[in-house]
C-alpha positions in Angstrom: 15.3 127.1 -52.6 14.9 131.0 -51.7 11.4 131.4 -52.1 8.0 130.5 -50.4 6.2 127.9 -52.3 5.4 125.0 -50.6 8.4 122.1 -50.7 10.6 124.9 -52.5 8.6 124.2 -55.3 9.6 120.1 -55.6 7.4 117.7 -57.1 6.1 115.7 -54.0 4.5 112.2 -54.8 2.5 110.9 -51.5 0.9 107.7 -52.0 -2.1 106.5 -49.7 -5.9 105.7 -49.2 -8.0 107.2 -46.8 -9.9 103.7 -46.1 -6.8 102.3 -45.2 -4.3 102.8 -41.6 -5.2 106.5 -40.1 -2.5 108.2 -38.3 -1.7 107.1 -35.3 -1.9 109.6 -32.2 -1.8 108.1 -28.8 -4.9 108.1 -26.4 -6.7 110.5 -29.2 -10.3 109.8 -30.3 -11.9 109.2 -33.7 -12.3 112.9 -34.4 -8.5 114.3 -33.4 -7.3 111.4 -35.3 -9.0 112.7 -38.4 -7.8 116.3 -37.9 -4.6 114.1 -37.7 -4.5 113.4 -41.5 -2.9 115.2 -44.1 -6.5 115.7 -45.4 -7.0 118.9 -42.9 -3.2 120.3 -43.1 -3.2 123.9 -44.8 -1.3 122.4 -47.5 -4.2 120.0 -49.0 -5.7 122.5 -51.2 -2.2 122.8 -53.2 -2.1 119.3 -53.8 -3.5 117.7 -56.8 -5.4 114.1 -56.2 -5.1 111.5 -58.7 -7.1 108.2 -58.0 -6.5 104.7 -59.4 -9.4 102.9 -60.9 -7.9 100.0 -62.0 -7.1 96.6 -59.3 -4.4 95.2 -61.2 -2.8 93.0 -58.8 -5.8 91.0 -57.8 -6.8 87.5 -58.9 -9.8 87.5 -56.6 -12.3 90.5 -58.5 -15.2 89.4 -55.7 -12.5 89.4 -52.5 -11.5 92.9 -53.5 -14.6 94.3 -54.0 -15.5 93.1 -50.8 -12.7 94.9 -49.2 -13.3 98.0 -51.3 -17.1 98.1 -49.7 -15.0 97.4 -45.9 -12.8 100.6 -46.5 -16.0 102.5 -47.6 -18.1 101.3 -44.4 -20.9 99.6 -46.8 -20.8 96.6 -44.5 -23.2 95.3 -42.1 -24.1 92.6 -39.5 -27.3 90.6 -39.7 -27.3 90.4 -36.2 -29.0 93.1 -35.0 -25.3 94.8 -33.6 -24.0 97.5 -33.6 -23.6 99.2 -36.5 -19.9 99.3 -36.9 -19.8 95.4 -36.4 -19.9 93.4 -39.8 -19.9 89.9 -40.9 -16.9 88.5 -42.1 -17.5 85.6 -44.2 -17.4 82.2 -43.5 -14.1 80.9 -46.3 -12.0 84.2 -45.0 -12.4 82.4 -41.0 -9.5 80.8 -39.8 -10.1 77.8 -37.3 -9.3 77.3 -33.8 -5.9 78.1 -34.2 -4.3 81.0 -36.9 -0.5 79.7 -35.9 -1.3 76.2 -36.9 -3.5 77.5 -40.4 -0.4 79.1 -41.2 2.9 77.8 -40.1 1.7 74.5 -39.1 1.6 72.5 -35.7 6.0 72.2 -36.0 8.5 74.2 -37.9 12.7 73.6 -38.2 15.3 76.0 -39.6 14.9 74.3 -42.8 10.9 74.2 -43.4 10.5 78.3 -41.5 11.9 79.1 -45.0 8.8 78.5 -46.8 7.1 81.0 -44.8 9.4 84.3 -45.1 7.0 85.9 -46.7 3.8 84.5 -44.2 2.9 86.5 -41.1 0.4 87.3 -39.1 -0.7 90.8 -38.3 -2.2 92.1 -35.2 -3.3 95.6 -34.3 -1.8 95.4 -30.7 1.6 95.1 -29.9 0.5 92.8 -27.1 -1.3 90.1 -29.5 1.9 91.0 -31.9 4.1 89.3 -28.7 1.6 86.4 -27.8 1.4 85.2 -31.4 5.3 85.6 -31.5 5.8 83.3 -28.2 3.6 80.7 -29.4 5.5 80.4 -32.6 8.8 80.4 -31.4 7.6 77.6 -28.9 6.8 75.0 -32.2 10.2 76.0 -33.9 12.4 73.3 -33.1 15.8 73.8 -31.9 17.1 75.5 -28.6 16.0 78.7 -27.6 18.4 81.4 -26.3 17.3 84.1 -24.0 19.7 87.8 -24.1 18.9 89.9 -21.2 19.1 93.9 -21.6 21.0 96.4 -19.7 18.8 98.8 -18.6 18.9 102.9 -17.4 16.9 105.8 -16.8 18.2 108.6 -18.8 18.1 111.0 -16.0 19.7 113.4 -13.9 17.6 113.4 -10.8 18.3 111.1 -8.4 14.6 110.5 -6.9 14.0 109.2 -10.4 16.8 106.3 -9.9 15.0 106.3 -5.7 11.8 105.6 -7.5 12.4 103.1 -10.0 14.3 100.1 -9.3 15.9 97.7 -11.8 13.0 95.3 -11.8 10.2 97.7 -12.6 12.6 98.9 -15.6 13.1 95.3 -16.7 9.4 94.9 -16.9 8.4 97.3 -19.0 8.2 96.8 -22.6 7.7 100.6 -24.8 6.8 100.4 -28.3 9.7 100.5 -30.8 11.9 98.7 -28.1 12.7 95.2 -27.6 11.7 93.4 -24.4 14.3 92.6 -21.8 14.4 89.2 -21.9 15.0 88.4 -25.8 14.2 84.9 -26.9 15.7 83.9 -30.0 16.0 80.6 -32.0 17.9 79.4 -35.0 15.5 79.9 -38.1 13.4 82.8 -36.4 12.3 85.5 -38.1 13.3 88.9 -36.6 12.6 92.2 -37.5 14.8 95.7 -37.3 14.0 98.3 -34.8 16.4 100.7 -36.1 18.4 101.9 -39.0 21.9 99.7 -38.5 23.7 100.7 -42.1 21.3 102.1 -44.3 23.9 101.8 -47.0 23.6 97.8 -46.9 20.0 98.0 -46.4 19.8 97.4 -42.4 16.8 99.3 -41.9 14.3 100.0 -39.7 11.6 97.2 -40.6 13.8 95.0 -42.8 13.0 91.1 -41.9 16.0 89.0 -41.1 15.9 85.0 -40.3 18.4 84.2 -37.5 21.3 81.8 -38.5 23.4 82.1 -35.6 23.5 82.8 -31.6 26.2 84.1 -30.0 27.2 85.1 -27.0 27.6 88.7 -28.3 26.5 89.0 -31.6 23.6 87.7 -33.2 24.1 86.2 -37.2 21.2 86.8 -39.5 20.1 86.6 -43.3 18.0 89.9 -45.1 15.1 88.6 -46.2 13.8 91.9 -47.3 14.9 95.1 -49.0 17.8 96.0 -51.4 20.7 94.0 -49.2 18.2 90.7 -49.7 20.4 87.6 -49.3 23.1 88.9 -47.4 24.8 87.5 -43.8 24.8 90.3 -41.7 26.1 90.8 -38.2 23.6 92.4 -35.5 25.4 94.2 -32.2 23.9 95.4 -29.5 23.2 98.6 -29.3 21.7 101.5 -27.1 18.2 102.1 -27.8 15.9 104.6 -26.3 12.5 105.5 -27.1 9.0 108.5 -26.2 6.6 106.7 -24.6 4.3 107.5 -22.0 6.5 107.2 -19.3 7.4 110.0 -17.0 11.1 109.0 -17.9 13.0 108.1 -20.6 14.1 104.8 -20.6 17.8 103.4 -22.0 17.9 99.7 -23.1 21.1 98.1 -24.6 19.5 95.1 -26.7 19.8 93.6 -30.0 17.8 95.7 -31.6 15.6 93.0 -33.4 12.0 91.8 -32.5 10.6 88.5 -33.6 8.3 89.1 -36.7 6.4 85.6 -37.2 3.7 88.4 -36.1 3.8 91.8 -36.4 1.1 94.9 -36.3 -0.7 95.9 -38.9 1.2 99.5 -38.8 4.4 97.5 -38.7 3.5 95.4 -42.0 3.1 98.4 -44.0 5.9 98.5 -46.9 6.3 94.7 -46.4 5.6 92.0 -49.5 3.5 89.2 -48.0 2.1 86.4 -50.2 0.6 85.0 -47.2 -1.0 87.1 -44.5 -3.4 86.1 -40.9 -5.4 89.1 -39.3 -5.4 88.5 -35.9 -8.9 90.8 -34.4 -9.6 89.9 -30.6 -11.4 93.0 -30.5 -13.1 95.6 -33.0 -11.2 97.9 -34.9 -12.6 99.1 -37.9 -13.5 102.6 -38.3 -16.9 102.3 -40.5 -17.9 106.0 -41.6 -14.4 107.4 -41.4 -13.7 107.8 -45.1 -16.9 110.0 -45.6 -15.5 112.6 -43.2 -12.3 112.7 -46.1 -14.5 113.3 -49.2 -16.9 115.6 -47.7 
């Protein structure tokens, strides 16, 4: 824009809440994942902070001001814990089993579409992929497995010595999709990456699988502005950063079951009906004070 005002001088909306999903920085601790935030970037002090007062989407008043005191770490355990531990009540307590509470003991391709708008979200990939198997296993129908191709995008050749095909095949990145791809008719998948952006085939858009093929995998949008249409999804070459000391290449469909997905994942999604999944603690009590200090 030829000058030196911050965004060229452009009206920039940004839309969040402090007591809601922090940045994610891998291996960081609380505090570099605060300094994370846009709250400490040199540019806060320009931006102007309006707040909504008003809940207008809830039907529960007493649910949402319960989670209102959760985001502002007003909870607490009667249990003598620790301090970051609170008591959930008893009605928000699923039973023995959150697959059955939500999708039932058995689902076809007929009855899954009662539940495109159901999931279950996780904050680990790995309960993500559990959840995922176990509801695949009570869809009925026959379950086809696509196997990926798989490289090291590298040009030394110790790093092809050191890793062999199997170790490759084993590992499953973030953003990719595993090797061995189980899909049924009447899953629910989700995109890994932008396909056609024009038609809506986007990264996160939910898709229910109407077709396997040997090549090509046939699927409805369930989500986004291309909602309702048959789509066609090819494999494709995906790559990804992870922690690895290489890259990896993996050519896969580039789709991930999404029965389940993390809690990162669901954000942008409309859910009527939502499972949290918490094998282990991972509230961050306290957190917001450090944002309005």
């Amino acid at each position: 824009m030829g000058n030196d005002i911050p965004f060229g001088g452009k009206v920039l909306l940004l839309g969040g809440d402090f007591r809601q999903t922090l940045p994610i920085i891998p291996h960081a601790d609380g505090p570099a994942i605060v300094q994370g935030s846009i709250k400490f970037s040199h540019l806060w002090e320009k931006i102007k902070t309006l707040k909504l007062s008003n809940n207008v989407r809830s039907a529960d008043p007493a649910y949402s001001e319960w989670l209102i005191k959760l985001g502002n770490g007003e909870l607490t355990n009667d249990d003598g814990l620790d301090e970051n531990m609170i008591c959930i009540p008893e009605d928000m307590l699923s039973s023995d089993n959150i697959v059955w509470d939500l999708f039932g003991d058995s689902l076809n391709a007929t009855s899954v579409e009662a539940f495109i708008k159901t999931a279950i979200l996780c904050p680990t990939n790995n309960d993500v992929d559990k959840i995922n198997d176990q509801i695949l296993k009570i869809l009925e129908g026959e379950s086809k497995t696509y196997l990926s191709c798989d490289s090291l995008m590298s040009e030394q050749a110790e790093d092809h010595n050191d890793y062999n095909m199997e170790f490759l095949n084993s590992l499953s990145p973030s953003g990719l999709p595993p090797h061995e791809l189980s899909l049924k008719k009447g899953a629910i998948v989700m995109l890994l990456r932008n396909l056609n952006t024009k038609r809506g085939l986007c990264n996160g858009t939910r898709l229910i699988i109407t077709d396997l093929l040997a090549n090509v995998v046939m699927a409805t949008v369930l989500s986004g502005s291309a909602e309702g249409e048959k789509v066609f999804i090819p494999r494709i070459d995906l790559d990804t950063d992870s922690d690895l000391p290489f890259k990896l290449k993996r050519r896969q469909f580039p789709i991930k079951l999404a029965f389940a997905m993390t809690i990162n994942k669901s954000q942008g999604q409309t859910l009527d009906k939502v499972g949290i999944y918490l094998q282990t603690p991972i509230f961050g009590h306290g957190i917001r004070g450090i944002f309005e200090s």
